[in-house]
Structures are given as C-alpha cells and as structure tokens.
C-alpha positions in Angstrom: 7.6 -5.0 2.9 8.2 -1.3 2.5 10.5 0.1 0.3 13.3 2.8 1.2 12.0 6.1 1.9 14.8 8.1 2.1 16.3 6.7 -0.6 14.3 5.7 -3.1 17.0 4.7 -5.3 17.5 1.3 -2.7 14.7 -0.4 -4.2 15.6 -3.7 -5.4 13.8 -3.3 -8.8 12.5 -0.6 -11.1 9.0 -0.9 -12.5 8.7 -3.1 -15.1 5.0 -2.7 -16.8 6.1 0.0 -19.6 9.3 -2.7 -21.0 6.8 -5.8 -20.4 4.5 -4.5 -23.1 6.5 -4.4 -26.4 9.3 -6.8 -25.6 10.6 -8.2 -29.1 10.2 -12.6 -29.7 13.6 -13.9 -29.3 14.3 -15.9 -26.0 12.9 -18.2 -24.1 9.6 -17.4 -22.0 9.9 -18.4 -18.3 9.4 -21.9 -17.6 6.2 -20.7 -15.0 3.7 -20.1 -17.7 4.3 -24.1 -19.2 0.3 -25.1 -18.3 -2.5 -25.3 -19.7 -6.4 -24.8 -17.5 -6.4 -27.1 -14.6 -2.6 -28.1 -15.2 -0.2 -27.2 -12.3 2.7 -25.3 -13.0 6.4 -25.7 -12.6 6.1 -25.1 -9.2 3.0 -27.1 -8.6 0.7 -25.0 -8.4 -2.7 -24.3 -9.9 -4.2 -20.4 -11.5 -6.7 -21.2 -8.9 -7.6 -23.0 -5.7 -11.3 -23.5 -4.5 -12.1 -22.1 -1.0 -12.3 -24.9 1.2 -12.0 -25.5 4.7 -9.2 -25.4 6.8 -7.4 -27.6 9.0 -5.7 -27.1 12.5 -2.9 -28.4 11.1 -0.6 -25.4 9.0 -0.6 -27.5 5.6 0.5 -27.0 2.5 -3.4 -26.9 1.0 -4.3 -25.0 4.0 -2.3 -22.2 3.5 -3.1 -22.6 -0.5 -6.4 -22.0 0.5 -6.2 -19.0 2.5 -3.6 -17.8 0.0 -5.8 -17.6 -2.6 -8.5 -16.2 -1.2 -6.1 -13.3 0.3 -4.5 -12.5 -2.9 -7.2 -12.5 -5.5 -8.3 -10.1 -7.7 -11.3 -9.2 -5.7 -9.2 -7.6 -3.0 -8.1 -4.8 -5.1 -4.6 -5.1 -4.1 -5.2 -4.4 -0.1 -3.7 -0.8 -0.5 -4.6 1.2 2.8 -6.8 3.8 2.5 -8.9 2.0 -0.4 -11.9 -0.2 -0.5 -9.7 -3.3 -1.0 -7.7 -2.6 2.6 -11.2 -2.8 3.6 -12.1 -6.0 2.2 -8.6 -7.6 3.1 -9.3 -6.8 6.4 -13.0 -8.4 6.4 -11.5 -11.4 5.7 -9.0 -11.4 8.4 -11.9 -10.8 11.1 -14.3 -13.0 10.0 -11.8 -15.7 10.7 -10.5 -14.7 13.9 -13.8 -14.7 14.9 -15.0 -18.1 13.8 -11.8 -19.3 15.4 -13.1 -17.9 18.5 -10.0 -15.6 19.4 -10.8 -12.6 21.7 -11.6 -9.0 19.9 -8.7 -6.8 21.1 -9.4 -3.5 19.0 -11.8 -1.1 19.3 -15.2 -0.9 21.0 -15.0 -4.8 21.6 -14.0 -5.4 18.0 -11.4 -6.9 16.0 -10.7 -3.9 13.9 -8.6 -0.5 15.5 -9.0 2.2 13.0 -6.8 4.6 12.0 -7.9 7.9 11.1 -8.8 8.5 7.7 -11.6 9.9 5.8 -13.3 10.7 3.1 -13.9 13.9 1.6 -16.4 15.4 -0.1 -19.7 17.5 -1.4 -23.3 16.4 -0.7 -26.3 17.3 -3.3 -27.0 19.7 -1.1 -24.2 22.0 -2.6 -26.0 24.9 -4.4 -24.3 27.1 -7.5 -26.2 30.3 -8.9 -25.3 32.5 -11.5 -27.1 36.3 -11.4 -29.6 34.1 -9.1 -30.2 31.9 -11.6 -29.6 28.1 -10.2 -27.3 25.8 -11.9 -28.5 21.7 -11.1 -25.9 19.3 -9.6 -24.3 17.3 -11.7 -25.9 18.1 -14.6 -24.1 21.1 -15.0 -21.5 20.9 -12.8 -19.9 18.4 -10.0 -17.4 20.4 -7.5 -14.2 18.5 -7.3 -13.2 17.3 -3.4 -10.0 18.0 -2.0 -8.2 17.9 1.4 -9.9 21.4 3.1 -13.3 22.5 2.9 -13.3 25.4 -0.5 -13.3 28.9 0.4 -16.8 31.2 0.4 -17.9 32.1 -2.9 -20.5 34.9 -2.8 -21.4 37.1 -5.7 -17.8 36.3 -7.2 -17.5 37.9 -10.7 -16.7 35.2 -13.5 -14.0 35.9 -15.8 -12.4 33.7 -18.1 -9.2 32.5 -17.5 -7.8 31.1 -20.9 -6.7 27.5 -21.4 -6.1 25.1 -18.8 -2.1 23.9 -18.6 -1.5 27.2 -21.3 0.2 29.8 -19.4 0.7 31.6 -22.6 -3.6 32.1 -22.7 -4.0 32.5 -19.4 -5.3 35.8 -17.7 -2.9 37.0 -14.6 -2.8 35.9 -10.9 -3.7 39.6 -10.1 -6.8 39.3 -12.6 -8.0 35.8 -11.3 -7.8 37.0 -7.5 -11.4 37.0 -5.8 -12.9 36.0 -9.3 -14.7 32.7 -10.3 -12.4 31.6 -12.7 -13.9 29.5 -16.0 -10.7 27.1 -18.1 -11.4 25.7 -21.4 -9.6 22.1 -21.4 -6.3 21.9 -23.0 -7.0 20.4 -26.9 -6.7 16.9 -28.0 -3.2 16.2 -27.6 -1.7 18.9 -25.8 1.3 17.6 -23.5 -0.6 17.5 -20.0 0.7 20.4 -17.6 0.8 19.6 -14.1 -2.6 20.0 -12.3 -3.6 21.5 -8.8 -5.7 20.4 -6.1 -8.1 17.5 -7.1 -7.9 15.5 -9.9 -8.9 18.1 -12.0 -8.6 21.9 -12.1 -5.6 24.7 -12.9 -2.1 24.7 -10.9 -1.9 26.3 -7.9 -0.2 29.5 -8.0 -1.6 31.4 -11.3 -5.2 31.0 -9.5 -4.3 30.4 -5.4 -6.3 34.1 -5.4 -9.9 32.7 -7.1 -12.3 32.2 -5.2 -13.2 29.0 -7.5 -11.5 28.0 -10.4 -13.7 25.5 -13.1 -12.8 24.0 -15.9 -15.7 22.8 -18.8 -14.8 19.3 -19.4 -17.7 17.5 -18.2 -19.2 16.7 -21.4 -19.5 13.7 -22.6 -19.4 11.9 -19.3 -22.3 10.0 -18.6 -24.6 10.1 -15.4 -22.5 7.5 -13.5 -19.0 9.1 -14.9 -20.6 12.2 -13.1 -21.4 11.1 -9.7 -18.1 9.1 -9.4 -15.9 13.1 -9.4 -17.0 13.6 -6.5 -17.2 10.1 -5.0 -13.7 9.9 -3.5 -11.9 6.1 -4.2 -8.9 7.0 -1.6 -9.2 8.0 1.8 -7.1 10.5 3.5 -5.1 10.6 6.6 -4.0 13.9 7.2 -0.2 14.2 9.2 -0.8 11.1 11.4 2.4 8.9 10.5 4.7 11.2 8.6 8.5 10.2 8.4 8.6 14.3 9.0 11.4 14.4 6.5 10.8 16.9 4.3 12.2 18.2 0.9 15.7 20.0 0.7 15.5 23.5 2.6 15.4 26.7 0.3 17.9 29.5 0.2 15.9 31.5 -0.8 14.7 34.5 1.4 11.5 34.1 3.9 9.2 36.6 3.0 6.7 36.0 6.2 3.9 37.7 4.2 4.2 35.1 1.2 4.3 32.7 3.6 1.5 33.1 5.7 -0.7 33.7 2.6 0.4 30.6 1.4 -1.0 29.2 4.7 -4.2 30.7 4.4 -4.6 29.1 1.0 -3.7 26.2 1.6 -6.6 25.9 4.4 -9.3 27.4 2.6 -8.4 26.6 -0.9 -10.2 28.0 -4.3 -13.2 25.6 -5.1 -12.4 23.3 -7.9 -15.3 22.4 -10.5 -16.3 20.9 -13.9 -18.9 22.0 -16.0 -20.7 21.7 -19.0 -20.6 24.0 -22.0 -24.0 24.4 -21.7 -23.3 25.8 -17.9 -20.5 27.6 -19.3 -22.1 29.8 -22.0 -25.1 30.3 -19.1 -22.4 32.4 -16.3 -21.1 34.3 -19.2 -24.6 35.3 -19.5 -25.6 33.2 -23.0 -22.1 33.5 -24.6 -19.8 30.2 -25.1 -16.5 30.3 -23.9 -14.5 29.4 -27.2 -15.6 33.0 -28.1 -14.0 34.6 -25.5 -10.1 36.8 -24.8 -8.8 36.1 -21.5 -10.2 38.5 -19.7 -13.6 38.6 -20.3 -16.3 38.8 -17.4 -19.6 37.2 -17.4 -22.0 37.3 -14.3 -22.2 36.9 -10.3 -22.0 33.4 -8.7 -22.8 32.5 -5.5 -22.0 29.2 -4.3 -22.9 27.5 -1.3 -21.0 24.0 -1.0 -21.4 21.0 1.2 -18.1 19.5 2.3 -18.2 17.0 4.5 -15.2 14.8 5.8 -16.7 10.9 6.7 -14.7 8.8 8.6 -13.9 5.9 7.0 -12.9 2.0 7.7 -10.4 1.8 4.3 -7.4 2.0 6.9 -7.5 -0.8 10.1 -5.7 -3.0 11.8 -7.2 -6.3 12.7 -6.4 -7.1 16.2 -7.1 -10.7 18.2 -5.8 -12.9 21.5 -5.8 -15.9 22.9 -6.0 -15.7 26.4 -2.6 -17.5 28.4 -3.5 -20.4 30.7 -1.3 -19.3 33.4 -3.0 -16.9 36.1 0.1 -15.3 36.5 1.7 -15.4 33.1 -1.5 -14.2 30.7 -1.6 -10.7 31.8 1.5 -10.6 29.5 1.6 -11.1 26.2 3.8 -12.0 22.9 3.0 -10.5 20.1 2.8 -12.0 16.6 1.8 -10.0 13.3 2.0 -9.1 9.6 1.0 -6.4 7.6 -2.5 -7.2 5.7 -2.0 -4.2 3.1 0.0 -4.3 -0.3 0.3 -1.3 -3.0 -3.6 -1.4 -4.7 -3.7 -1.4 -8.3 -2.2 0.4 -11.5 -2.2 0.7 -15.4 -3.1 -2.7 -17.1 -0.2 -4.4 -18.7 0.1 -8.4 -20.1 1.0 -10.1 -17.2 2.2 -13.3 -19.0 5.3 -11.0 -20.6 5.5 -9.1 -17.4 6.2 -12.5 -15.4 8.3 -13.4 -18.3 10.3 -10.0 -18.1 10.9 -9.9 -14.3 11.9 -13.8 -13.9 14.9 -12.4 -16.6 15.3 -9.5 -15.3 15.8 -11.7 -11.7 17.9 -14.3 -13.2 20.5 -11.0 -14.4 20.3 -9.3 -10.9 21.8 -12.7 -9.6 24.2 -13.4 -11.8 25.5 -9.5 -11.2 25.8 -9.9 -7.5 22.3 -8.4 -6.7 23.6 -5.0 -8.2 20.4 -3.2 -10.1 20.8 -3.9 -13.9 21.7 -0.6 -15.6 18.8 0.8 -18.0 21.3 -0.7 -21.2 21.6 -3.9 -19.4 17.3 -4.4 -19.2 17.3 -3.0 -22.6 19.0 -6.7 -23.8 15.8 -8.2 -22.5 14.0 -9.9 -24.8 11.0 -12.2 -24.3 9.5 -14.7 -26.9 5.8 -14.1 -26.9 5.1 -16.1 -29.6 6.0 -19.3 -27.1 3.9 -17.1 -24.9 0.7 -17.0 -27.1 1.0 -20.7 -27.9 0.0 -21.2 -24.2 -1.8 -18.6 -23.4 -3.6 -17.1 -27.3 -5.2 -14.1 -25.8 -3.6 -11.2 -23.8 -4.5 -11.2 -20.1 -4.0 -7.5 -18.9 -3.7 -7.3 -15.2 -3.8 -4.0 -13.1 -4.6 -5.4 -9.4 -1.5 -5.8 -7.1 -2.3 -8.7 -5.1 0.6 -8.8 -2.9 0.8 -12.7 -2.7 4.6 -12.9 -0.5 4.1 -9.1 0.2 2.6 -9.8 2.6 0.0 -12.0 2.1 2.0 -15.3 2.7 3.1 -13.6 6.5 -1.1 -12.7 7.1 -1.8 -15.8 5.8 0.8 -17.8 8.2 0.1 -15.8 11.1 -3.4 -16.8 10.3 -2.9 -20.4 10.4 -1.3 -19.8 13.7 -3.8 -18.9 15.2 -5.8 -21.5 14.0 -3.4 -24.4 15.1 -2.6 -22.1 18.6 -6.0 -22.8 18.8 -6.1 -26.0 18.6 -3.9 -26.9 21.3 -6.0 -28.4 24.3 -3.9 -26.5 26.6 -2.7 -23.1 25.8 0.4 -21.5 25.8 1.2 -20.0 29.4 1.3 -16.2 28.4 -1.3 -14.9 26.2 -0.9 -14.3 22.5 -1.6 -10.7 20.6 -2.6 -11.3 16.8 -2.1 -7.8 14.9 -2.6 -7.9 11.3 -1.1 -4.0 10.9 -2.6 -1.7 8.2 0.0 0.9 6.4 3.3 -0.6 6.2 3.5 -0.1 2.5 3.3 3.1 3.4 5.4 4.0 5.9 4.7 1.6 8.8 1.8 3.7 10.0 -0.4 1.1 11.3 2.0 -0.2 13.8 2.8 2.6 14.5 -0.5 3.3 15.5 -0.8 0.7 17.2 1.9 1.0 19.4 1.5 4.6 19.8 -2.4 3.7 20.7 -2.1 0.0 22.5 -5.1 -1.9 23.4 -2.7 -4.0 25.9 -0.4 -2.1 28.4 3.2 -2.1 25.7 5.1 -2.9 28.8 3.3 -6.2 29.0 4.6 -7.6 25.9 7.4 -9.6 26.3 8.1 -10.2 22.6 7.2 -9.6 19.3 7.1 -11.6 16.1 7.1 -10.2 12.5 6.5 -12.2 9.0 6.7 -10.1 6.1 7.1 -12.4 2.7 7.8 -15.9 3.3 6.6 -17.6 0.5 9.9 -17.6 -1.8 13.4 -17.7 -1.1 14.1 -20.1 -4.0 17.7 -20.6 -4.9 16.5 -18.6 -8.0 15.3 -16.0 -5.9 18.4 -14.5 -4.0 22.3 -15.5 -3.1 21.7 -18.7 -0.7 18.3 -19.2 -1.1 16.9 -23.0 -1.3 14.3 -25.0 0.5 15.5 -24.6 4.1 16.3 -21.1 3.8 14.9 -18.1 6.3 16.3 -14.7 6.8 16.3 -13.5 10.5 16.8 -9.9 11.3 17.3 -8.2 14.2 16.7 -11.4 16.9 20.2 -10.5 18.5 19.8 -6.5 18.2 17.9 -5.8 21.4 18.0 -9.6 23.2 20.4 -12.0 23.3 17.9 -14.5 25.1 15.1 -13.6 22.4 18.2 -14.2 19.7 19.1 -17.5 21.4 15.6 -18.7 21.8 15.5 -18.0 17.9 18.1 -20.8 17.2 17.7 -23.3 19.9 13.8 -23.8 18.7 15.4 -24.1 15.1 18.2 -26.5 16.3 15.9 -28.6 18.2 13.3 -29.2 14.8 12.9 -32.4 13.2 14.4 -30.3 9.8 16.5 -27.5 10.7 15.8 -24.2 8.4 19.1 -22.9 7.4 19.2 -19.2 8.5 20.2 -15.9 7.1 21.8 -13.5 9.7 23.2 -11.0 6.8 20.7 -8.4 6.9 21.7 -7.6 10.1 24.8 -5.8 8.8 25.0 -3.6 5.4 24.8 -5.0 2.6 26.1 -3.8 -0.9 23.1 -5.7 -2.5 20.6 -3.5 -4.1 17.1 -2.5 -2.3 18.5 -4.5 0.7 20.0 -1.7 3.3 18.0 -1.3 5.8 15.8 -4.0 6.5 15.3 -3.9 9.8 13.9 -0.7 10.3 11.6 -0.9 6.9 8.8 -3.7 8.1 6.5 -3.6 11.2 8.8 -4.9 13.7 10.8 -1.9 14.2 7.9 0.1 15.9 7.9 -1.9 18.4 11.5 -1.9 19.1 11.3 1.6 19.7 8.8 0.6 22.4 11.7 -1.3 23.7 10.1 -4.7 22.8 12.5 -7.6 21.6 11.8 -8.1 18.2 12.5 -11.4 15.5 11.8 -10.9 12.0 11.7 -13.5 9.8 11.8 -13.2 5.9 12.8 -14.6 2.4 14.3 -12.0 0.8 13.3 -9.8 -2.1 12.4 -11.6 -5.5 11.9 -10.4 -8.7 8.1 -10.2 -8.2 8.5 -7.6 -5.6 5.9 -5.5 -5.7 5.5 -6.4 -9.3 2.0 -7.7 -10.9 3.9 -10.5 -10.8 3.5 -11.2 -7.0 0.7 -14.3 -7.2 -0.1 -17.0 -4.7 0.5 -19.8 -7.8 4.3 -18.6 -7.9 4.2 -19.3 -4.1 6.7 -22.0 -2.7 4.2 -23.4 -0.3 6.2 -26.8 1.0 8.8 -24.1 2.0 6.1 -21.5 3.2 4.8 -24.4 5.7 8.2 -25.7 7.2 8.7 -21.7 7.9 5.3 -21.1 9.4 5.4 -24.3 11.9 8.6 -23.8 13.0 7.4 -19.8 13.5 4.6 -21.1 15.4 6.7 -23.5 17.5 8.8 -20.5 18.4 5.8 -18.2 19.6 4.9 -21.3 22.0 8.6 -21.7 23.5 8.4 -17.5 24.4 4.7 -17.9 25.4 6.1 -20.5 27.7 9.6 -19.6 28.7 11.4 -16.9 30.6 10.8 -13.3 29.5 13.8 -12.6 27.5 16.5 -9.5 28.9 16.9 -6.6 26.8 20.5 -6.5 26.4 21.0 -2.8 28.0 23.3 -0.5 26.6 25.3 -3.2 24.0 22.9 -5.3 21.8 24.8 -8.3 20.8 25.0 -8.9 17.2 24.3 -11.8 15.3 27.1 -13.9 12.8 27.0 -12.7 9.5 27.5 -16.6 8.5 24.3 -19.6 7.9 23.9 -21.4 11.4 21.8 -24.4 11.4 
C-alpha cells in the first residue's frame, strides 16, 4: 500500500533502521526469532520454503510456496523502475502463462509497459583537450542525467575550486560557457548537496558551464567505472504526477530568470569524473591541487552519446479467462494487486530491527494507534544478547521484500487464478487479472492502465483490490484476530457491489468478521485515507464499483521487517477463498448499479 502523499506525516510508522542498530540489552527480544535452522517459528513458519508445485486448491503450503518465491531476496524488493520490478513481474507471467490464461497486454503479451527508460552515454562519446583525445573510462566516464548535456566545443577549462566549498569556488559569471574542473571535497568534509547526477557541483553556481567535472575517479576499479554510467533506476518522465507541487513563491517573476532556467534545465551542463591524470592533462600538464580558482587550462571539445533506451523495469502484468456465457464474457470483472514494493536500502541487523518494530507495534496499540513520540521510541530497548544466543552472527539485511505489501494480495490473486482455472465450467462473465506496477509510488500503474485499457473500461462491471492480507493479528491492529478483514469502499459507489460483499461472506461455511471503519476518518495514525491510497481508486474514477479488501497496517510496514515467515497464512487462505468465491458470485450475478448521485455508506460497526 502507498503511503500519504500529501501528508507525509500520516504514515503509520517512522523508519526504524538508524534506532534498530545500537539498541541497548535490557528487554525481552520478540518472541518471532525463538528458532533455530529448520525449526518453525512462533507463527509456524519456516526462514525458508522449497519451490514446489502448486495446487488448484488456494492452501496454506500453496500460497507458502508462491510467497516465498515472491518475496525473496532475489527480487530486489520489486521497486518499479528497477531490475527487481522486472524480475517480480517475470515471475507473475510465467505463471499465468503455464496456467493457460489469455495474454491481455501488449502486442499479445502479458506485460503492458509503462514508459520509462534508461538514460545514458555510449563508448562512442569522444572528449579532446587542445585535440588531444582523452580514452573513455579510463580518464573519464560522463555522468547520465534526465536531458541529453548541452554542446561542448572548444570550451575553455578553468578551475572551479572545491566541490560543496562555496567559499573556494570561482563565480557563476566566471564558470559561464567554461568547462569547469572540481577537486572533491576532503576526507570528512560535511557533504553539500549535489546537482544533477549522482555526482557533480549544485546547480546554480555552474547552471552557465558548458560541463562541469569533478576528479574523483581514482581509485575505482574498471567495473566501478563502467557501473557511473550504467543507470540502476529507470525514469519516467511526468507520466503519473499527483501535479501537486511545492508551496508557491512570493517572490517576484522575473520572466527572464525563468525562461533561462528552462533552457537549463533542458540542455543541462555535462556532468563528468575524471582522473588526476586527465586532470593535470586539460590544464595542459599542471595538477589541479596547484591551482587558484580561476585558473584556465586548454580547449575541450566534447562530443557525447546520449541515448534514452526504453526499458521493461516498469510493467503491469495483465491476464483473462475467457466467460462461458456468449453474452456475458464480453464484460468483465476485474481482480488485481500491485506486484511492486519499495526496492532496497542501507543494511541494518534485521534480527534487532524485527525486535524493535514488534515493540515499537505493541506501544502504538496500547496508545490508541497514535505515533509514539520520538521520547516515547527512545524507551525502546531490545536484549540482543538473547538475540545472539539464537542467532551468534549479525545478519544485515538491505532488500525490502514486501511480503503483506503486497506480495500476499499478488500472491492470492495468483492462486485465484489458478483455482478459477480449475473450475470445469467457468464463471459466466470473463475475468481481467492485473497485477499493477507503481502503486508505491503513486498509483501510476493503474493508472496507466485505466487511462490505456486493453478491454473497453465500460465493460467492466467490477473491480477487486488486495493489497496486504497476510496479517491482521490481534497484535497487529485494534480488532484484529483470525476472522478479521478490512473492507473499504464496497458501499461508496454500489450498494449491490456492497451487498454482494456481505451476502457471499454471510453465506461461508466460517464467516470473516469485517472491518467497515476505514470508510470514515479515522484518528489512528497513517490510516486517513485509505481508500484513495491503493489501486482501487483509479478505477473508481473510471466509474467502476470498487471492493478493497485489507488487514490493516502492522508494524512491519514497509519495514525490512515485512517477510513471508511473519505471514499468517491459515488467515491469508480463509481471506483469499472467500475473495475468490466473491469474484465468482459477480462473474455470475447481476451487474451491480452505481448508486447515482448518493453513495450509500457502510456501518462503521463488525458485521458478520
């Protein structure tokens, strides 16, 4: 699930990896961690589960299985735009595929792609200094950004001072049209904040270069090298923005300023690293630690090779299984989940991270789901020498893997599929599978997709959403237990969608007990909004009835913390048959009304 974008301040829990570190031996580690290899732990689960085939059955050990596999390490966290969204995705297809469902994306595929790329220079890029060549990553590697660099021909070098040291700098009016040369701030220095690229000087001093590099590429080997300029992220330009941008100015409009500004901004100064060696050879055999600010060197003429590759770090993976009814499958209800999470980040232990955000959970709850102040976390203390005892050596973790967010609702809706399937005689209507891309960052695959539909919008009847149903422990959230399941927004824009919703639950063998409350504003922290912050809500817009079904927030919450062997998975199954008995009934019923102009709204109290 996505977090609050306007204000960021709703989140349900701050980060946690700095405190989880250091945290002084004094109370009790969490009761998760008591196992040893191959034991289970308290909530009977294993570190790790085999691959193994599945059933068409949604199981316990089948959604273990796919679980597992979703949220491991080797997925790199699933954040869009990265390698790992691409590998999360792989795995989806291949499955849909050897379940037989129908491609539904692009081209005949099960994959739509949204539209990012990769920038950045080939070895064709040429740098001369007084016509004397420079060689490509030996002595220097431009640095790609978001806009091809602006022409550099017979540019003067000057040196510009110190990178991040305004005080030994030269001036923006000295650096304009010039090929500007940084040393690198000194061991220690406080880092200043950087420009374009991962490396280089801020923007304003040096919009006016023509280039601006900085000799730190020293000591990085041949690898180290090539890896600057071979991008890890993937861009995607203004597609999806909120459009909500910062505070406006009072300050005057100078139209000049401002259209300069643009013009920078489109064809920005090159960004490079060099050597020393490099260094000392544009300012003509002298080194740069024995220059003033100020001092010119030689001509440079560059000619680089930008190139923007579209890339396939960003997809959703869409499927369907084709209604039985001639005059009911043109239509569709739509089921989906978002296959992305939030990638990776700095290593921290994750045995006293877990330990840290089960207390951390356990103080949320017992203050009425009100953020714990910053003096509150600071009583925190975790006892890592009962830690150690069961596991000796650190285990540093840095990969995200999203197990409830949202791998349990791709996983579910996965086993949907498999069991839908299964069934010797499908449902009447047909059934649209999208596994959306983005949502973690700002619901741009769905929206994509239903901006960009590859079935008519008008033709879908309904839409399902599963975002994190794996917890919902009573120690998770107020209310929460083995039947629990939130449901949002099922009464909002259809009252028969809303109904249906509770009559398929009433009519269960084992009635899930259901959670209406996000439906009105809550005072509990990170929890305002809900509806409009998962998947679901694009398609409302569309003027589709929606259900979403989810188990609340949990300490893991986009935490390291998030793994499939903290997973309630007897709890995850109930949810995802009776989800799957729902999507049958719609396939199979009436279309449900939109309500018109007064959406009913749901009770704010637990109906069986």
């Amino acid at each position: 699930m996505s977090v609050t974008r306007r204000h960021p301040s709703r989140r349900l829990l701050p980060a946690a990896a700095a405190l989880a570190v250091a945290l002084p031996a004094l109370a009790l580690p969490s009761a998760a961690f008591a196992q040893n290899a191959g034991e289970l732990n308290i909530y009977g689960n294993p570190a790790h589960v085999t691959p193994a085939p599945t059933s068409p059955e949604i199981t316990v050990k089948d959604l273990q299985v796919r679980l597992y596999q979703f949220a491991d390490d080797s997925m790199m966290g699933r954040q869009v735009g990265h390698l790992g969204n691409y590998k999360g995705t792989t795995y989806i297809a291949n499955e849909v595929k050897r379940l037989g469902l129908v491609p539904a994306g692009d081209n005949g595929t099960y994959f739509q792609v949204l539209p990012y790329h990769l920038r950045k220079f080939t070895p064709h890029s040429r740098l001369t200094v007084d016509g004397n060549p420079l060689a490509w990553e030996r002595d220097f590697v431009p640095v790609p950004g978001n806009r091809a660099p602006r022409a550099v021909n017979d540019a003067q070098v000057i040196f510009g001072g110190v990178e991040g040291d305004t005080t030994r700098q030269i001036t923006a009016a000295q650096a304009a049209g010039k090929f500007v040369v940084l040393l690198p701030p000194p061991p220690g220095a406080t880092p200043q904040p950087r420009g374009r690229g991962r490396f280089g000087a801020g923007p304003s001093r040096f919009a006016d270069a023509v280039a601006v590099a900085t000799v730190n590429l020293d000591g990085l080997d041949a690898a180290a090298r090539a890896a600057i300029n071979e991008p890890d992220v993937a861009t995607l330009g203004n597609f999806g923005r909120s459009g909500r941008g910062g505070a406006a100015s009072d300050a005057p409009v100078d139209s000049i300023a401002l259209l300069k500004a643009a013009l920078n901004a489109a064809s920005p100064a090159a960004t490079l690293r060099l050597t020393r060696a490099a260094a000392a050879q544009l300012f003509r055999g002298t080194s740069p630690d024995a220059l003033q600010p100020g001092a010119t060197g030689g001509l440079v003429t560059a000619t680089l090779d930008y190139v923007e590759l579209p890339t396939e770090w960003g997809r959703n993976v869409v499927a369907i299984i084709p209604g039985s009814d001639p005059a009911l499958r043109h239509e569709y209800v739509a089921i989906g989940a978002h296959n992305d999470h939030v990638g990776m980040r700095s290593p921290v232990d994750k045995d006293s991270l877990k330990a840290f955000n089960d207390a951390r959970n356990r103080m949320l709850l017992a203050n009425d789901m009100i953020a714990p102040t910053a003096a509150q976390l600071a009583t925190i203390r975790v006892n890592m020498d009962s830690i150690r005892k069961i596991h000796p050596q650190v285990r540093l973790d840095s990969i995200a893997n999203g197990a409830d967010d949202d791998g349990s609702g791709s996983m579910g809706v996965l086993e949907i599929a498999e069991k839908v399937m299964a069934m010797p005689v499908k449902p009447k209507r047909s059934i649209l599978f999208v596994w959306h891309t983005g949502e973690e960052a700002g619901l741009i695959g769905s929206a994509y997709f239903t901006n960009n539909p590859t079935v008519p919008m008008d033709s879908v009847v309904a839409a399902i959403n599963i975002d994190m149903i794996g917890r919902g422990r009573e120690g998770d959230l107020p209310g929460g237990g083995p039947d629990y399941l939130g449901v949002v927004g099922s009464f909002f824009d259809s009252k028969d969608l809303g109904e249906m919703v509770a009559e398929v639950n009433r009519n269960s063998k084992q009635p899930l007990h259901f959670d209406y409350r996000y439906d009105t504003t809550l005072t509990w922290t990170g929890y305002n909004n809900i509806y409009g912050r998962s998947d679901h809500y694009n398609y409302a817009l569309k003027g589709v009835p929606i259900a979403f079904f989810f188990t609340g927030l949990h300490g893991d919450y986009h935490q390291l913390s998030d793994e499939p062997e903290y997973i309630d998975y007897p709890h995850y199954a109930r949810i995802t048959n009776y989800i799957n008995d729902l999507l049958v009934e719609i396939a199979n019923g009436p279309r449900p009304r939109m309500n018109g102009s007064r959406p009913a709204r749901a009770p704010r109290t637990f109906t069986p």
